[in-house]
C-alpha positions, -999 to 999 in steps of 0.1 A, spaced: 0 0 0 11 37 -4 19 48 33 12 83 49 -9 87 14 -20 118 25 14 132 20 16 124 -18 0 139 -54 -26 121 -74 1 111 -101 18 94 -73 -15 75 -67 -22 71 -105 10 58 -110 11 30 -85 -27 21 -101 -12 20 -130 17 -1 -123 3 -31 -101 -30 -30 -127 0 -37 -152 20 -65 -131 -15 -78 -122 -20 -93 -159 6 -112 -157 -1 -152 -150 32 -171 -154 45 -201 -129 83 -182 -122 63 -146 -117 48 -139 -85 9 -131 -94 -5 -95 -84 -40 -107 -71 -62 -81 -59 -59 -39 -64 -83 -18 -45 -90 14 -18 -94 3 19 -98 26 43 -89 54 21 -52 38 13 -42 24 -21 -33 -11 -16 -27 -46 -35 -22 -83 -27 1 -108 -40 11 -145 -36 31 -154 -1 65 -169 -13 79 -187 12 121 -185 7 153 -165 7 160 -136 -21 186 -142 -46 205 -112 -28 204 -135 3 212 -169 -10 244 -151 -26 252 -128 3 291 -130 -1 294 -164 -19 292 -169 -53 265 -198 -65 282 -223 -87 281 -217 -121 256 -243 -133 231 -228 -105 233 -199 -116 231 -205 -154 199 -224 -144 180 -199 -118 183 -173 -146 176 -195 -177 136 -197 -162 142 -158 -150 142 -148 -185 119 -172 -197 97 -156 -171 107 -118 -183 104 -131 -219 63 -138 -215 59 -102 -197 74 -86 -227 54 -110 -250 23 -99 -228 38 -60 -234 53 -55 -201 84 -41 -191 103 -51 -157 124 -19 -154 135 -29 -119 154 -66 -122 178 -72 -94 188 -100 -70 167 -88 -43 133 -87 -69 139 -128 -72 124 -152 -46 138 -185 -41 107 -208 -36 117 -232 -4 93 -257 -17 103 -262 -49 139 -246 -59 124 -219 -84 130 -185 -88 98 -163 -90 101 -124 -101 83 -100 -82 79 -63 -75 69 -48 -108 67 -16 -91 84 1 -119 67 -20 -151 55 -2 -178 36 -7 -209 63 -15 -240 37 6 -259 43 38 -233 4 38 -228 13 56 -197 20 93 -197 32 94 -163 67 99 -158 92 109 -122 107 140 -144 150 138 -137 150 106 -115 168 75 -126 141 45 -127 159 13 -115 185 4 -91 217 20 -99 239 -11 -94 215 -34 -123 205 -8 -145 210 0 -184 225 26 -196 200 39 -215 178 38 -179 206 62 -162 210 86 -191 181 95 -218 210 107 -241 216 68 -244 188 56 -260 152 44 -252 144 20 -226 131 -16 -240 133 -52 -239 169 -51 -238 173 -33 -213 154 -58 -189 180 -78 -208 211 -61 -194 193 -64 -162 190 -100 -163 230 -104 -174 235 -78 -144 217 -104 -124 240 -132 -139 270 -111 -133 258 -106 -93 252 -149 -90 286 -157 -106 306 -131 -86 289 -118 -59 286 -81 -64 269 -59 -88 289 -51 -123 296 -19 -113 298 -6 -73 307 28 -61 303 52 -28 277 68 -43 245 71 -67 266 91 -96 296 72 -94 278 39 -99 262 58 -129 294 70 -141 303 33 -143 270 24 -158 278 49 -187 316 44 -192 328 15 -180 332 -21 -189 326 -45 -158 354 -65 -144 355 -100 -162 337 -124 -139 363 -149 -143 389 -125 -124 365 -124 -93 356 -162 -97 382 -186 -119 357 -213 -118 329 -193 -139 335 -208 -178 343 -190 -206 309 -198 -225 292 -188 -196 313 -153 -191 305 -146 -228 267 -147 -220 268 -126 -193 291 -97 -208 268 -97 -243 240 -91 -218 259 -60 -205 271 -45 -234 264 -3 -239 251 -1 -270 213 -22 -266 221 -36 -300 250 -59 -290 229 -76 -267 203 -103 -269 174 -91 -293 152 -111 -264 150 -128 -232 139 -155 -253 174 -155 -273 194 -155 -240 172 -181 -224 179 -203 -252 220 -195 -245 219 -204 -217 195 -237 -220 227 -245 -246 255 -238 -221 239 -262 -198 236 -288 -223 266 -287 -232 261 -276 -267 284 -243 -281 263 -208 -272 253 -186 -299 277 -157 -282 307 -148 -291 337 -131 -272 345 -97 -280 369 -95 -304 407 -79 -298 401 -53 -323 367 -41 -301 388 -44 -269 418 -24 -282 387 7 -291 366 1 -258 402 7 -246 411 38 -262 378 51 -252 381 45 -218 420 62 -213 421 89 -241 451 101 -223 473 69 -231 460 62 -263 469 99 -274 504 92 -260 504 57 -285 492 74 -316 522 101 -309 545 72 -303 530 56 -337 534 87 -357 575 92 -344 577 59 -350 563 64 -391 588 95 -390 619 73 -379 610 46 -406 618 78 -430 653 83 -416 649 109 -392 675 105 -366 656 136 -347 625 114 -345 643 89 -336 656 102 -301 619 118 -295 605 84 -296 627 75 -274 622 98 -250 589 94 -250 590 61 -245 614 61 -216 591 93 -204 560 67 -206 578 41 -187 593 62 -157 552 80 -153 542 45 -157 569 36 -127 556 59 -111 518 53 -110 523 18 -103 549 24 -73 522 49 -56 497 23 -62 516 -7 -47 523 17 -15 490 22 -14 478 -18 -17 504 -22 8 485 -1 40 451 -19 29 471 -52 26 467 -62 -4 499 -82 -8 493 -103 -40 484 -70 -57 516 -48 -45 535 -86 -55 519 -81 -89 528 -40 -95 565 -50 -81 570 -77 -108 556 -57 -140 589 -37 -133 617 -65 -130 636 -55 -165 634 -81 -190 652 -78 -228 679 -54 -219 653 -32 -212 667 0 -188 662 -10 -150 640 18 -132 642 4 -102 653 25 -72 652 23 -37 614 25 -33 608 -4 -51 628 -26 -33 616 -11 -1 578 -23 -10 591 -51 -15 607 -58 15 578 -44 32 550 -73 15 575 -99 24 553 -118 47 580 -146 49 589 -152 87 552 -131 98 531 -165 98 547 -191 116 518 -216 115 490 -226 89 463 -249 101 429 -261 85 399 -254 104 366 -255 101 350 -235 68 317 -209 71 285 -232 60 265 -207 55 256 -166 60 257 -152 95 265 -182 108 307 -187 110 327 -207 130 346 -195 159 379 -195 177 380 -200 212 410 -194 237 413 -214 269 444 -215 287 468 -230 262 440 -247 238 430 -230 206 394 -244 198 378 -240 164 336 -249 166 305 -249 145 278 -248 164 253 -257 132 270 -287 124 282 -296 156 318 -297 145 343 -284 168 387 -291 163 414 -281 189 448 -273 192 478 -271 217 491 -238 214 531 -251 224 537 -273 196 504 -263 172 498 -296 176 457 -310 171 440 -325 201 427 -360 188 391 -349 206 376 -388 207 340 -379 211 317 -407 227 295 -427 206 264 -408 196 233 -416 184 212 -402 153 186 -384 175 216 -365 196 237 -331 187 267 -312 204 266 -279 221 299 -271 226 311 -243 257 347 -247 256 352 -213 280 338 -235 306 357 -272 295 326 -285 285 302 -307 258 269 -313 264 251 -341 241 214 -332 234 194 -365 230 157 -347 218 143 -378 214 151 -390 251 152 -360 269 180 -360 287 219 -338 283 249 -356 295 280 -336 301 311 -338 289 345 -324 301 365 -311 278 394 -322 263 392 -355 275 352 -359 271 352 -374 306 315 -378 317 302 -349 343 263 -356 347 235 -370 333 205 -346 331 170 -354 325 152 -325 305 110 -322 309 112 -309 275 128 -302 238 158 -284 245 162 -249 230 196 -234 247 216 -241 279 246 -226 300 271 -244 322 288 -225 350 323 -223 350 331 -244 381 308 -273 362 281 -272 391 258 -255 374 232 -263 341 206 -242 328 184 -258 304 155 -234 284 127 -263 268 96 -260 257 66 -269 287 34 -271 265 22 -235 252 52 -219 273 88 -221 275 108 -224 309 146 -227 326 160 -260 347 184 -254 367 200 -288 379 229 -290 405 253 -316 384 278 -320 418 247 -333 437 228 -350 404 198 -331 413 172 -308 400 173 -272 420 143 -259 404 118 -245 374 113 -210 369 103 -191 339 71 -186 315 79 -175 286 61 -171 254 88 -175 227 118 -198 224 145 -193 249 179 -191 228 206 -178 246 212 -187 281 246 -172 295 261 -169 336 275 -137 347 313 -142 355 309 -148 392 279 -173 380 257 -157 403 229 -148 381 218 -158 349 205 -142 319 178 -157 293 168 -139 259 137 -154 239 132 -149 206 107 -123 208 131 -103 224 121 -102 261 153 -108 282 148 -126 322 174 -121 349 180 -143 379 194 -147 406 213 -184 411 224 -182 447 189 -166 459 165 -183 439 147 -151 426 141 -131 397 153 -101 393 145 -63 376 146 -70 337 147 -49 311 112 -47 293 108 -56 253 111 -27 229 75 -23 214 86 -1 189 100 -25 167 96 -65 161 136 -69 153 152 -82 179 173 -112 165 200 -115 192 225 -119 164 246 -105 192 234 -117 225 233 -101 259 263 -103 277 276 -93 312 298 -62 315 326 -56 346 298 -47 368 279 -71 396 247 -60 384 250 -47 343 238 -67 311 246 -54 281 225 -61 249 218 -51 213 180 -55 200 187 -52 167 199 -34 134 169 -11 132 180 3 168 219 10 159 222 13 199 241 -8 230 222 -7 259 229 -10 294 203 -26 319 215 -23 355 189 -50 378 199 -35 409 186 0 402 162 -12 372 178 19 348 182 12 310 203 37 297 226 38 257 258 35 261 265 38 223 243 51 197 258 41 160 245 67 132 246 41 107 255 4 102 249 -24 128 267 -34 156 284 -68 157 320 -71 173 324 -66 214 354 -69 231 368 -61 266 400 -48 277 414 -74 301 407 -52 336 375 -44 320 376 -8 322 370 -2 278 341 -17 260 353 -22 221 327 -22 196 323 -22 155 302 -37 131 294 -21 95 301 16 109 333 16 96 349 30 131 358 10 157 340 25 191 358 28 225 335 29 255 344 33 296 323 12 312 323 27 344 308 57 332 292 43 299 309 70 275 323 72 245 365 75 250 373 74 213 367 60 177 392 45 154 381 47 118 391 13 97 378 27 60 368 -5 50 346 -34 51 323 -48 79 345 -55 107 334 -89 119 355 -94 153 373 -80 180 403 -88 206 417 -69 228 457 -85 238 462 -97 270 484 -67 284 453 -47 268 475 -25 246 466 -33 214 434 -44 197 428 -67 167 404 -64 140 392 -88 118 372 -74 85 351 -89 54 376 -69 31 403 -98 33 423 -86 61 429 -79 99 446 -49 117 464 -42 148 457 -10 165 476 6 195 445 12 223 463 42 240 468 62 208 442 46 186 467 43 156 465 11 131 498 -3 140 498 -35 112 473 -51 82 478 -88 86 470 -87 49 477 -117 17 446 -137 25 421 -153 2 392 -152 19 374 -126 46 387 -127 79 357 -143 105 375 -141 136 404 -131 153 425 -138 186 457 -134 207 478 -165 222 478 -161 266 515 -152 260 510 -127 233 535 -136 211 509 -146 184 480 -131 166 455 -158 151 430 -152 122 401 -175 113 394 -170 74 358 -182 62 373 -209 39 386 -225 76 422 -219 73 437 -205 106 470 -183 103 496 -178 132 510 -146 130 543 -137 150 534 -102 169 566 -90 172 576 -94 134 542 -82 125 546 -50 144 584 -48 131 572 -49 96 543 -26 108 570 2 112 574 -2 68 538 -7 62 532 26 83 560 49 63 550 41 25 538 74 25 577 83 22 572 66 -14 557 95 -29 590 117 -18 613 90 -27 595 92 -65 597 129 -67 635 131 -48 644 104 -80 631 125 -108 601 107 -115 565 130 -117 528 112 -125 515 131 -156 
């Protein structure tokens, strides 16, 4: 429906009639229907079919679908998009996030038509200088009407866009802002998919880049005709497509750096006046050349210093080793270069390599634990969980008892323990960890939905289901007892968690309401009451206890942007950090607990006192999501781990980035120190583990730090950027 209506014109309103009435003809099996347009309660409105599954944008998220899927999903996508233009419909809006993935039955169905439009242009409504489409999946003739008309092929581009986005995992083009992803859009050729993914196939890459070509009349005529490609590329037969020829690259090239292909047509033409004898022409060409080559030299060394601070080490390896003379040709190298190099020499920085356990799916990674001298390595999903002796790096042969179909681990290696959930006979035994000696035996009234063992193994809390309701059993496992049954809640309890001195404990339920009570007196206590405000409150960060006897910190959720602090002794909620944008995901605290760490998708990493719940300072990372936080065990430096390949070191007292731990293949999940801290550890989300030496990290840190110096060095040596 159109919300606060009364706040928009009646071309607004005639527009949206207009549009669903359009969508609402169409009847096809891989197109959500449009059932019902009408006025209730004097608000616009229409129904549609429920589909029950995950977006395209969120069965990608940062994970490329294999190639074959993807071919596949979008074959019956433009088949789909192929009947609306055959009923006279365009889409005008195709993007990942406009795809539903039925659970049922494995098959894409299009929706949101809230920008189709008669092929014909029956409708004379237009939105006068806006762009119609998202910027990222768009045509070029949708971002600029000195490009063209909009038509079938420009759903067409959409659809390759779409292609593009399954194979890779981004959009073709991506950029800070609205008219720099235009700017793309209009001038730019997308990255070759097979650069972001090798395993995409060169029939298959073809498809998708005649799909995105400028000019509408190098792409498919039809969704039809690219439907049928791609029905060919999965049989195995040769596509229609064809690769674009060396000659067109060479042109798109020239068009795309006038400046360099000026400078080769000058070099051409001395070269023409040197084949007539001219020895003048001849030293011109020469110096032009070498004049290319040192600004050339130049560029790249300022852009290897640069892919040096955000550690991109195969990239500053890749700049270095264009340079290495070859053929007699004159060596340019100075002292800068061999100073980048010696700074991206990682050799000595990661003394260990080992293979955990890999990321089976979106929001739910594995995680590295640090007890004493074990590393531990668990996926709670799968039940998996791998450790480690940090002396020797050797792996722990865990020998976990037998178990039985109806049974799964929960695994709570801070305390030394396993528990194995039997659902089907209601009962949790216990497990010490490493050895999996047997602690208890614990009979459970209901389905188990969370627990929590205290850390002197006395203590289980169980949430289960009881009927309608859902309650908490807290059994004494020293005495092989039950202590008690407290608790009615209405939703699902799913995170149950001890305060350090395991003195109270703290429940949160899926709809968000959060219990508090006390172990040693038997009691509730003050809890914080649900936000009614909004309905997200996912716990993808659960509560957890601060310094404090009596504090519980919590975020409800990304619409929020807030950590909260509820104090049961006094019953006052108050914020102790308010983000302006971007979720919260990473917590840390400084070892005497006096500094609350925090970052998420903010780009700034957050330092709060949590005596006085204040902001102290901010760090900003200028890059991706930062995915975890540890703070060292003399708490004087903090580690970052990030979803743009790489971790950081920063120095707590002075908030400078210290070292990227950069070279990795993957994002980096999760990050830790070693007790002694004389190691850094990164979890990647392909499972492997690096061991980083801290001292040679932070020694190399002291080169990674100074490549600004490069830039002098360049100048001091003669050389200038054109």
């Amino acid at each position: 429906m159109i919300l606060a209506e009364q706040f928009v014109d009646k071309k607004v309103i005639q527009r949206f009639r207009g549009e669903v009435t359009t969508a609402a003809l169409l009847q096809h099996p891989n197109i959500v229907p449009v059932h019902e347009v009408g006025l209730h309660a004097g608000q616009h409105f229409f129904s549609m079919d429920y589909v029950e599954g995950q977006s395209l944008a969120q069965l990608v998220g940062d994970r490329p679908l294999p190639p074959t899927k993807a071919a596949h999903y979008l074959k019956l996508i433009a088949e789909a998009i192929h009947y609306a233009h055959s009923q006279g419909i365009l889409h005008r809006d195709l993007k990942p996030s406009n795809v539903l993935i039925e659970a049922a039955t494995d098959q894409p169905r299009v929706t949101d038509f809230g920008l189709a439009t008669r092929i014909e242009g029956e409708s004379s409504l237009t939105l006068t200088g806006q762009v119609l489409g998202s910027p990222g999946f768009i045509a070029p003739e949708q971002a600029s009407p000195d490009r063209g008309k909009v038509g079938r092929r420009s759903d067409v581009y959409a659809l390759g866009a779409i292609l593009y986005h399954l194979l890779t995992a981004r959009a073709p083009f991506q950029g800070g802002s609205l008219p720099a992803i235009v700017t793309q859009v209009l001038n730019s050729e997308p990255i070759s998919p097979p650069l972001l993914n090798p395993s995409v196939p060169r029939d298959l890459e073809t498809i998708c880049l005649k799909c995105l070509e400028k000019e509408p009349g190098r792409r498919y005529t039809t969704a039809k005709e690219l439907a049928d490609d791609l029905g060919r590329f999965l049989n195995g037969e040769p596509v229609h497509a064809r690769p674009v020829s060396g000659a067109e690259k060479v042109w798109r090239w020239c068009r795309r750096k006038p400046a360099l292909a000026t400078l080769g047509v000058v070099v051409l033409f001395l070269v023409i006046v040197v084949g007539f004898g001219t020895p003048i022409a001849l030293v011109r060409i020469n110096r032009a050349r070498l004049d290319a080559e040192r600004n050339l030299y130049a560029a790249d060394m300022r852009l290897a210093s640069q892919a040096l601070r955000d550690g991109a080490i195969g990239q500053v390896q890749e700049l270095l080793g264009a340079h290495e003379p070859r053929n007699g040709a004159e060596d340019l190298r100075g002292f800068e270069w061999r100073y980048l190099r010696h700074a991206a020499d990682q050799t000595g920085l990661v003394t260990h390599q080992l293979q955990g356990l890999r990321a089976t799916q979106i929001f739910s990674n594995p995680r590295l634990i640090v007890i004493g001298g074990t590393l531990y390595n668990l996926q709670e999903e799968t039940s998996q969980i791998l450790a480690w002796d940090m002396t020797t790096w050797a792996q722990f042969p865990l020998k976990l008892p037998p178990q039985r179909t109806s049974e799964r681990w929960w695994w709570y290696p801070a305390q030394q323990a396993a528990l194995s959930v039997n659902d089907k006979d209601r009962t949790m035994e216990v497990y010490r960890l490493p050895t999996f000696e047997e602690v208890s035996v614990v009979p459970v009234p209901g389905k188990a939905s969370q627990a929590a063992v205290s850390k002197d193994l006395r203590t289980l809390a169980v949430g289960f289901q009881d009927g309608d309701t859902h309650r908490i059993l807290e059994w004494d496992m020293a005495a092989g007892s039950q202590r008690g049954v407290f608790g009615k809640y209405q939703a699902k309890v799913t995170y149950l968690a001890f305060s350090p001195d395991d003195s109270v404990l703290v429940a949160a339920c899926d709809d968000g309401e959060i219990g508090l009570w006390s172990i040693t007196q038997g009691k509730a206590l003050l809890s914080p009451v649900p936000d009614s405000s909004t309905t997200e409150q996912d716990w993808n960060t659960p509560p957890f206890f601060g310094p404090g006897l009596t504090r519980l910190y919590f975020s409800r959720g990304n619409e929020r942007k807030a950590l909260e602090v509820w104090d049961w002794s006094t019953g006052k909620l108050s914020v102790a950090y308010q983000a302006h944008r971007g979720e919260l995901g990473a917590f840390a605290f400084s070892p005497n607990g006096a500094v609350l760490a925090t970052a998420g998708s903010a780009e700034v990493i957050v330092l709060l006192d949590t005596k006085e719940s204040r902001q102290i300072d901010a760090m900003p990372v200028n890059g991706a999501m930062i995915t975890s936080l540890a703070f060292s065990p003399s708490g004087s430096l903090i580690a970052s781990a990030s979803r743009d390949h790489t971790a950081k070191l920063w120095d707590v007292k002075t908030q400078r980035e210290l070292a990227t731990l950069g070279g990795n293949d993957d994002q980096v999940n999760e990050v830790a120190f070693t007790p002694d801290e004389k190691s850094v550890i990164t979890l990647l989300g392909n499972g492997k583990i690096k061991v980083w030496d801290l001292r040679a990290v932070l020694g190399r840190g002291v080169l990674w730090r100074t490549t600004n110096m490069i830039e002098g060095l360049i100048v001091s040596a003669g050389l200038a950027v054109a």
